[in-house]
C-alpha positions as CSV (number, residue, x, y, z in Angstrom):
1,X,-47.7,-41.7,-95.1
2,X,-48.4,-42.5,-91.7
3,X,-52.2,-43.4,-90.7
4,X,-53.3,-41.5,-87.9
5,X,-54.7,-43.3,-84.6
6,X,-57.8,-43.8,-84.5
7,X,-60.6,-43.8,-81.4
8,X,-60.5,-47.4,-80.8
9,X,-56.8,-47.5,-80.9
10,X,-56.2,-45.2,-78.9
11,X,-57.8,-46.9,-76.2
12,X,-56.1,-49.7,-76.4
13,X,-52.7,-48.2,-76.3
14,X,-54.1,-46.1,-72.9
15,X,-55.3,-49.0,-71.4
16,X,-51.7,-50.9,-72.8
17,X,-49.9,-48.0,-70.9
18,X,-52.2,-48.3,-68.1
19,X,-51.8,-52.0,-67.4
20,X,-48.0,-51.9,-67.5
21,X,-48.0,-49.0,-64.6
22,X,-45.0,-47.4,-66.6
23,X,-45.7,-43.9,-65.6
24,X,-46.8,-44.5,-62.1
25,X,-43.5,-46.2,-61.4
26,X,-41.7,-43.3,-63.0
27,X,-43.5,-40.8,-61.1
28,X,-42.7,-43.1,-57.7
29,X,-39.2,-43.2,-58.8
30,X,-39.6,-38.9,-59.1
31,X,-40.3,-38.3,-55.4
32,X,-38.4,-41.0,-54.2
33,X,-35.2,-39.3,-56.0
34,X,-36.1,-36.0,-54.2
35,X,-36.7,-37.3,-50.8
36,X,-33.0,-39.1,-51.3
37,X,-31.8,-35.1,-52.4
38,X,-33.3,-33.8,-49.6
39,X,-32.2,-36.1,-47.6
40,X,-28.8,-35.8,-48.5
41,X,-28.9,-31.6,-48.3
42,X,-30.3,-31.6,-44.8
43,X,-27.5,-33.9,-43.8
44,X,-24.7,-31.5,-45.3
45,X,-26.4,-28.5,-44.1
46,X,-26.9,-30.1,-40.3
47,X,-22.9,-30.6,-40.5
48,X,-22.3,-27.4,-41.8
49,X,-24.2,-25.4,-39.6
50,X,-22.5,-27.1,-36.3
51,X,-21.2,-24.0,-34.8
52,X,-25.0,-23.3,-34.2
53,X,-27.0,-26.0,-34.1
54,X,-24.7,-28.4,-31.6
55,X,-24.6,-26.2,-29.0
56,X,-29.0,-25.1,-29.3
57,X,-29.8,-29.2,-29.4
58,X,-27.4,-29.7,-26.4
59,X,-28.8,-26.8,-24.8
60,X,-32.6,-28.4,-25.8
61,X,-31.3,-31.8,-24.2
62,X,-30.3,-30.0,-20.7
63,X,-33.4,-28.3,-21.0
64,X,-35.5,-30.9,-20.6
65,X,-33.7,-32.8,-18.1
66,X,-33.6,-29.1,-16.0
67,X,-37.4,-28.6,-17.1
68,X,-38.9,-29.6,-13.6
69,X,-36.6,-28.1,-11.9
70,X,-37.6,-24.8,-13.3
71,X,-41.5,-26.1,-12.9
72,X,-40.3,-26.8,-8.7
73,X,-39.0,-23.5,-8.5
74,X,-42.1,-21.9,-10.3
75,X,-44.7,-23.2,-8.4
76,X,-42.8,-21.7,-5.3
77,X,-43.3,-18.4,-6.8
78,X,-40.5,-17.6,-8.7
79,X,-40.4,-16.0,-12.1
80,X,-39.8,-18.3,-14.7
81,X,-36.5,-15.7,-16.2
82,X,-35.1,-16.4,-12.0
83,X,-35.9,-20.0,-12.3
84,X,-34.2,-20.1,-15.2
85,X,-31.3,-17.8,-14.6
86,X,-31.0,-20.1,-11.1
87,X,-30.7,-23.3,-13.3
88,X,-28.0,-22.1,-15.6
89,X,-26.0,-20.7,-12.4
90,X,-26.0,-23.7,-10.8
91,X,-25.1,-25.9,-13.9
92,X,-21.9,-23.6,-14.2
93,X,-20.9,-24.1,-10.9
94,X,-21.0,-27.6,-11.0
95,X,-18.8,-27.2,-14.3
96,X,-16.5,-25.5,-12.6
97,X,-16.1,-27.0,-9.6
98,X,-15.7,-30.3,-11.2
99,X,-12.7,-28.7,-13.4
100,X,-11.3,-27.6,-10.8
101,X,-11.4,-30.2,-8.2
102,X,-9.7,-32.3,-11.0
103,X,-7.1,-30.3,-12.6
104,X,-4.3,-31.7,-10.1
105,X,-5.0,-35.2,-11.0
106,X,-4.9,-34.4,-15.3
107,X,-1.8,-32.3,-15.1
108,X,-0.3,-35.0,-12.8
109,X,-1.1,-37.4,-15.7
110,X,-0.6,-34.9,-18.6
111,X,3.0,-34.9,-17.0
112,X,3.4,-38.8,-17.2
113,X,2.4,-38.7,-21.0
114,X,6.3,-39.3,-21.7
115,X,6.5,-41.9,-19.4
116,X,3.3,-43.6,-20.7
117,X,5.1,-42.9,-24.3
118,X,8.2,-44.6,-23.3
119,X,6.0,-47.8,-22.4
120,X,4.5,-47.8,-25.0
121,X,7.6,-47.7,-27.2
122,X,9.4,-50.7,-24.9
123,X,6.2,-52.8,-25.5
124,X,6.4,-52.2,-29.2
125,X,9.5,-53.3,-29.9
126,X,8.5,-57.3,-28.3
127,X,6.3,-56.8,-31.3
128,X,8.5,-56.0,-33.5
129,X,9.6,-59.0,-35.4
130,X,6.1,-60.0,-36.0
131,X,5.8,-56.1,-37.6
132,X,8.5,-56.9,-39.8
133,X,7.6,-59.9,-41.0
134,X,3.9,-58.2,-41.7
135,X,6.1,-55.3,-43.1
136,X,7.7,-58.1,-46.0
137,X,5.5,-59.2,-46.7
138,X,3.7,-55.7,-47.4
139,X,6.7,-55.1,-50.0
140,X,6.4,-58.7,-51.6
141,X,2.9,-57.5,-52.7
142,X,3.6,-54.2,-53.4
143,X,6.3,-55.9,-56.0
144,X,3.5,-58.2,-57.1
145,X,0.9,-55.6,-57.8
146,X,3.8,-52.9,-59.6
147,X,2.9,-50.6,-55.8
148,X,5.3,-47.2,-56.0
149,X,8.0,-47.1,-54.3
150,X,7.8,-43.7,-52.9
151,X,5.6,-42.0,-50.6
152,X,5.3,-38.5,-50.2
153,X,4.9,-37.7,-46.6
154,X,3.8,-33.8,-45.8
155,X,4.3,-31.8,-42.5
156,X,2.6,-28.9,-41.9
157,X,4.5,-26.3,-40.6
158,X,1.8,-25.0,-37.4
159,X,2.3,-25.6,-33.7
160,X,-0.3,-27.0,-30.7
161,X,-0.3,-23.4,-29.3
162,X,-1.0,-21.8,-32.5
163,X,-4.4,-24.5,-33.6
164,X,-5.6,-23.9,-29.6
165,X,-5.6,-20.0,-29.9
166,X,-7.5,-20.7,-33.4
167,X,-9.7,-23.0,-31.9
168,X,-10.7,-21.0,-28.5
169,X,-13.0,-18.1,-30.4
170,X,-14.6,-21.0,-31.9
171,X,-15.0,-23.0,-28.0
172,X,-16.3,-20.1,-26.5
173,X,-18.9,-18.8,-29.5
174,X,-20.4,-21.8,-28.4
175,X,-20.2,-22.2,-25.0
176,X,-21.9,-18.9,-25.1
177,X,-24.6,-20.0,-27.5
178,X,-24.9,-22.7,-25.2
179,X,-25.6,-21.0,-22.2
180,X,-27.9,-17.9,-23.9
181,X,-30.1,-21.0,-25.3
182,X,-30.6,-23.0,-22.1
183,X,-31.7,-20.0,-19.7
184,X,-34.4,-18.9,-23.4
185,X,-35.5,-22.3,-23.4
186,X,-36.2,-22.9,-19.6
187,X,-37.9,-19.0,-19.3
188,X,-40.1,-19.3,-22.3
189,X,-40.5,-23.4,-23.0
190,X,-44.4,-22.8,-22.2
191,X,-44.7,-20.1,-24.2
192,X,-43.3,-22.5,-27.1
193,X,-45.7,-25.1,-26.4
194,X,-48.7,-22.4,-26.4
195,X,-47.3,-21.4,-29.9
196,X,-47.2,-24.6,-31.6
197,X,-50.2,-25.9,-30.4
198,X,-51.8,-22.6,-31.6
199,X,-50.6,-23.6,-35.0
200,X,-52.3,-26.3,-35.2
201,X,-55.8,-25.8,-37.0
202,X,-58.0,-28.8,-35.8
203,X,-58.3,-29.8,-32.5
204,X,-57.1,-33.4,-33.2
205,X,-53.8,-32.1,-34.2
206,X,-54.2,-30.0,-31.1
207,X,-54.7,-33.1,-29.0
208,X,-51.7,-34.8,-31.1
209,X,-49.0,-32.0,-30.7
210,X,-49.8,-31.7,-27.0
211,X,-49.7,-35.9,-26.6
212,X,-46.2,-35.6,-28.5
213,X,-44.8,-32.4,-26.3
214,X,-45.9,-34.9,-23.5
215,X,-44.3,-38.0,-24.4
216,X,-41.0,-36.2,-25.2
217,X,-40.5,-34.4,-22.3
218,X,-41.1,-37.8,-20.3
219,X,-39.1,-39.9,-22.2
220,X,-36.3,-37.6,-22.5
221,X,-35.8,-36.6,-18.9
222,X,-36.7,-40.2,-17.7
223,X,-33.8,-41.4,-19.9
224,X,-31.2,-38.8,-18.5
225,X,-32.1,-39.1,-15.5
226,X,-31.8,-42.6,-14.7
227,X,-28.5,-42.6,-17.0
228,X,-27.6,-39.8,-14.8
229,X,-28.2,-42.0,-11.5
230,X,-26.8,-45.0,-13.6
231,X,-23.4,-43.7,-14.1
232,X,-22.9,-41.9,-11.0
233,X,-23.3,-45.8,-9.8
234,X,-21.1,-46.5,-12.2
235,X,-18.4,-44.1,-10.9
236,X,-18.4,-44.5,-7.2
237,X,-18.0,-48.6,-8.2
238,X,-15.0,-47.7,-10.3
239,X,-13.3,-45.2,-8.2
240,X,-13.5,-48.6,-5.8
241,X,-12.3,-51.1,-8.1
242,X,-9.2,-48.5,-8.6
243,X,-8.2,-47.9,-5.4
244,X,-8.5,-51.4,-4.5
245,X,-6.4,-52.1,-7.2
246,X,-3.8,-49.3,-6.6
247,X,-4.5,-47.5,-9.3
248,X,-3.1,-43.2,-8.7
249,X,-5.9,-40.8,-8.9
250,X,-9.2,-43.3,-9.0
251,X,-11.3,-40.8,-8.5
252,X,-10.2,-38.8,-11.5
253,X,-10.9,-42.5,-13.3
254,X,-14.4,-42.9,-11.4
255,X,-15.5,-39.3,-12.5
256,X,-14.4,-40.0,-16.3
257,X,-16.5,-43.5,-16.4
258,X,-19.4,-42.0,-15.3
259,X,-19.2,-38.9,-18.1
260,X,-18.4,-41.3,-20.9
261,X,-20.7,-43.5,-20.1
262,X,-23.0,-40.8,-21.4
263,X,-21.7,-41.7,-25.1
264,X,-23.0,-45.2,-26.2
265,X,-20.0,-47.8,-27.0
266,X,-17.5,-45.5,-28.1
267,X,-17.2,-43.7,-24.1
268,X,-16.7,-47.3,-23.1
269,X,-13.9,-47.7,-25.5
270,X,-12.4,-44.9,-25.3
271,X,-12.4,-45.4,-21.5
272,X,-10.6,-48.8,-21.9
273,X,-8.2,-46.9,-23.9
274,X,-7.1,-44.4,-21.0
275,X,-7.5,-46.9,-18.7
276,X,-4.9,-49.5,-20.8
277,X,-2.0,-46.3,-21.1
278,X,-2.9,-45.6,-17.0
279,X,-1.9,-48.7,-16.2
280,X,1.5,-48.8,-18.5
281,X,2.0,-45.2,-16.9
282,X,1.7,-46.4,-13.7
283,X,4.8,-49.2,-13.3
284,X,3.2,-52.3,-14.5
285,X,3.6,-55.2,-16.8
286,X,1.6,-55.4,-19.7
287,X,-0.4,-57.9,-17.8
288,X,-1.2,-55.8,-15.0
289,X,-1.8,-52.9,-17.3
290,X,-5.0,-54.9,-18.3
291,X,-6.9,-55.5,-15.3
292,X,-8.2,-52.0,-14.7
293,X,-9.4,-52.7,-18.0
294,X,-11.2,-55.7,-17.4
295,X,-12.4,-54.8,-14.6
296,X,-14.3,-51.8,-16.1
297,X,-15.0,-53.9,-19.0
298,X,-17.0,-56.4,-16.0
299,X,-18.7,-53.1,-14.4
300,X,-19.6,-51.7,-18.0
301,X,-21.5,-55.2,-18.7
302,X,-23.3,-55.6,-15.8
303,X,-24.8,-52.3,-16.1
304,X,-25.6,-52.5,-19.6
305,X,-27.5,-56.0,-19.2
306,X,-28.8,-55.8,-16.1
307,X,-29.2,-52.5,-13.9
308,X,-29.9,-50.0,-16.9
309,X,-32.3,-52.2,-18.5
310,X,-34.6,-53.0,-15.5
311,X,-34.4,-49.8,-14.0
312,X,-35.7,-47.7,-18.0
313,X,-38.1,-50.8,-18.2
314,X,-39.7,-51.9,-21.7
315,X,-41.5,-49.6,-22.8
316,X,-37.7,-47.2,-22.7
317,X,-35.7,-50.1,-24.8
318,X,-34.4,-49.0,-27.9
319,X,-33.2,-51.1,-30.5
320,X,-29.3,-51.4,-30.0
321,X,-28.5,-51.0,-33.7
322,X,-31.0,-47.7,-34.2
323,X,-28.8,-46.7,-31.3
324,X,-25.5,-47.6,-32.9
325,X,-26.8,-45.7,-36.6
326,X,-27.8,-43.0,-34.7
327,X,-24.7,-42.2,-32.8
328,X,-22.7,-42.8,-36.1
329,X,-24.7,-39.9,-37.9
330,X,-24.6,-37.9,-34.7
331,X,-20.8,-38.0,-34.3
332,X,-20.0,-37.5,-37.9
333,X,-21.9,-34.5,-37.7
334,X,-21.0,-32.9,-34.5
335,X,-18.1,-34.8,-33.1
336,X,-18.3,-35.1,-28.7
337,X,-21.7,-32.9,-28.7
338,X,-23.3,-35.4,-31.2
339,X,-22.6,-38.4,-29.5
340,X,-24.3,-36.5,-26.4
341,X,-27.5,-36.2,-27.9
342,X,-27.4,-39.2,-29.9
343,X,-29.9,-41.1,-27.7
344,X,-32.3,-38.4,-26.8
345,X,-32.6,-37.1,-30.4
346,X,-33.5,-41.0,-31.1
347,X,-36.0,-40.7,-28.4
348,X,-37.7,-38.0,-29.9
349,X,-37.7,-38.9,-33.2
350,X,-39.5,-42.4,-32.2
351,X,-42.2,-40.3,-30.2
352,X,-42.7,-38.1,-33.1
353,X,-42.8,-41.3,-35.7
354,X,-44.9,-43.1,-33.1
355,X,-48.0,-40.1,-32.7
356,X,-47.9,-39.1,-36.3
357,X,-48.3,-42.8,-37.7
358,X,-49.8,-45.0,-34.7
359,X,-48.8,-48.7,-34.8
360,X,-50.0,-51.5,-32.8
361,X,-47.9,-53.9,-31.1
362,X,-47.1,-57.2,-32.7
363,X,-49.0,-59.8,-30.9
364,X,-47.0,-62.6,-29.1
365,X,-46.9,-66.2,-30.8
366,X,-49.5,-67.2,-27.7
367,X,-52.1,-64.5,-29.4
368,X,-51.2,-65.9,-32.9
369,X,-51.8,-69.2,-31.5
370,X,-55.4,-68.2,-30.1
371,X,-56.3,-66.2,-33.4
372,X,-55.8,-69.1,-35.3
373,X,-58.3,-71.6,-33.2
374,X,-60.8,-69.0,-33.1
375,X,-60.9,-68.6,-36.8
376,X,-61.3,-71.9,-37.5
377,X,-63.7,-72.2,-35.0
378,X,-66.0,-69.3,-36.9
379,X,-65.4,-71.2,-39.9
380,X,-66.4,-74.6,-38.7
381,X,-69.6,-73.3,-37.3
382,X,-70.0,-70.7,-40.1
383,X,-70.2,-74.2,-42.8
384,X,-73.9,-75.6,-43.2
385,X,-75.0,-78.9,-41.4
386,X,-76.4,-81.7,-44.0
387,X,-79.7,-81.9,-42.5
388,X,-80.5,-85.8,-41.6
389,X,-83.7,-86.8,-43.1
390,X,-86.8,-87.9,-41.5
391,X,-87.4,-91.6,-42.1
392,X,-90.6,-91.4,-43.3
393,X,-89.8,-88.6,-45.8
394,X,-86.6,-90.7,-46.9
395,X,-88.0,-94.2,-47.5
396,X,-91.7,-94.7,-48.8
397,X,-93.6,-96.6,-46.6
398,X,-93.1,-100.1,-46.8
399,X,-95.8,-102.9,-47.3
400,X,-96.9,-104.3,-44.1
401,X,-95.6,-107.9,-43.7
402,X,-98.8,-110.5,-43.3
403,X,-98.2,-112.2,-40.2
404,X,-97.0,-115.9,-39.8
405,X,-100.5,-117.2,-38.3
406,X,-102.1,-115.4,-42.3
407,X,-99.4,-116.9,-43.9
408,X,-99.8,-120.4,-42.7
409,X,-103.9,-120.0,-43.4
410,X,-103.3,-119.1,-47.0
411,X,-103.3,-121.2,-49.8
């Protein structure tokens, strides 16, 4: 029969237990699986619930770049629901003047799509030797890895006009929601910020909230802004480079680079692309079909390394690859409305990181450099000096010498 544990033993197997920190790593590993769950669940649910949440953050976005217009307009007098109301009016009629001013120039080039097709299909075939031999050697591995042999290939049976007429209750849901959002959040965004900061118990976290309301708003409509000025720069020197060029329509061309320029490295792309097929559409070689492309390509780079960057400054940089993850997440979830608000939602989300847990700047090599001497300067006068001894404490006193003139008179 088994002895129980005593006192002493059990003790030692505690303080065993305690020293090999098995359950404080399993309890770490605990809440780190259900932030990774959570995690995970507020992803799906921020994709599921696109219908509603795109269009509110979009309209949020506007918002804030419309906010001091609303704040001009108030100050003049005007109730904040007619400031707002103005706003949203005027934001429509810019929509729709813009689609209207350029529907000639996309049904001009929705009618070239065949041409553009053909082209294509004329240019394909110069590579199609090299296709064939890539298509060989396909088959050869297909044989050497026992690949099948047939591929089931499935049409559904549904037409364009048919998906559109499914798809427009969807569009307009929300575009309304959209709309209904922007002129609530202009009328009532103080009344927001009253009620948050009224949440807050202490008044630190008073002081906080209001700092972070603060910092978002700036950053946010400081960013579109000068993105706003940035690509409307970026437009009027592209519908130049077009026309100089001979390219049809360049205004059409101008007005698309400056709203894709909105969506961080896929707009430029996707800009190329058009841009590539224009110039195929358009009577050229495929030589010729590339230099609206590189020319873009040359206005895209000096705008990205030079004028955007001085005009946002340093304290507006973003790192390039939290850019790049965050328009990855954004698009998957939202599509064209996620890569919109890719970059402000990274802005806020660093202002809301950056008040909640403070971090100081990482000094410069220089300051490292200074640190350094100084603390080795505190420790070389913080060590004790060996005192240097008197002489007459150090060596007893020595016998006096007789002199030479006693020396001689002794015997």
């Amino acid at each position: 029969m088994r002895k129980p544990l005593t006192a002493a033993r059990r003790k030692a197997l505690a303080a065993d237990i305690a020293r090999t920190n098995f359950e404080r790593v399993m309890h770490n590993a605990a809440q780190m699986a259900i932030i990774l769950v959570g995690i995970v669940v507020a992803f799906l649910a921020i994709r599921e619930a696109q219908v509603i949440l795109a269009p509110l953050f979009l309209a949020i976005t506007i918002g804030l770049v419309f906010g001091p217009v609303a704040d001009m307009l108030e100050n003049r007098g005007i109730p904040e629901g007619v400031s707002a109301a103005v706003v949203v009016l005027g934001l429509l009629l810019v929509i729709v003047s813009g689609g209207a001013l350029f529907y000639g120039p996309l049904s001009e080039w929705a009618d070239r799509i065949p041409v553009i097709w053909s082209r294509l299909q004329t240019e394909m075939r110069n590579w199609q030797e090299p296709i064939s031999a890539l298509t060989n050697l396909q088959e050869q591995v297909k044989g050497v890895l026992g690949g099948q042999d047939k591929v089931e290939v499935r049409v559904d049976d549904g037409s364009t006009v048919t998906g559109i007429a499914m798809l427009a209750p969807a569009v307009f849901a929300q575009v309304l929601v959209f709309l209904v959002s922007l002129y609530f959040f202009l009328a009532t965004r103080e009344s927001i910020r009253i009620a948050t900061l009224s949440l807050c118990f202490s008044r630190r976290m008073r002081w906080r909230a209001a700092h972070v309301f603060q910092d978002v708003e700036q950053k946010v409509s400081k960013y579109l802004l000068t993105i706003t000025m940035v690509n409307i720069g970026v437009g009027v020197v592209v519908t130049v480079l077009m026309w100089i060029i001979g390219m049809p329509s360049p205004i059409l061309w101008g007005a698309m680079a400056a709203v894709l320029n909105y969506v961080p490295f896929v707009g430029q792309a996707f800009m190329a692309l058009l841009l590539f097929l224009a110039g195929l559409g358009s009577g050229g070689s495929l030589g010729a079909a590339f230099v609206p492309v590189g020319l873009y390509w040359a206005v895209n780079f000096v705008e990205g390394n030079f004028v955007t960057p001085n005009l946002l400054g340093a304290t507006m940089t973003v790192n390039p690859f939290l850019i790049f993850l965050s328009l990855t997440f954004w698009l998957w979830a939202w599509g064209p409305v996620g890569g919109l608000i890719a970059v402000p939602s990274l802005l806020i989300v660093l202002s809301l990181i950056t008040h909640i847990l403070p971090m100081r700047p990482l000094p410069s090599r220089k300051e490292r450099l200074l640190v350094r001497q100084k603390a080795r300067l505190e420790v070389a006068e913080a060590q004790p000096v060996a005192a240097i001894p008197e002489p007459s404490a150090a060596v007893p006193a020595a016998r006096k010498r007789p002199s030479r003139a006693k020396a001689a008179a002794t015997p």
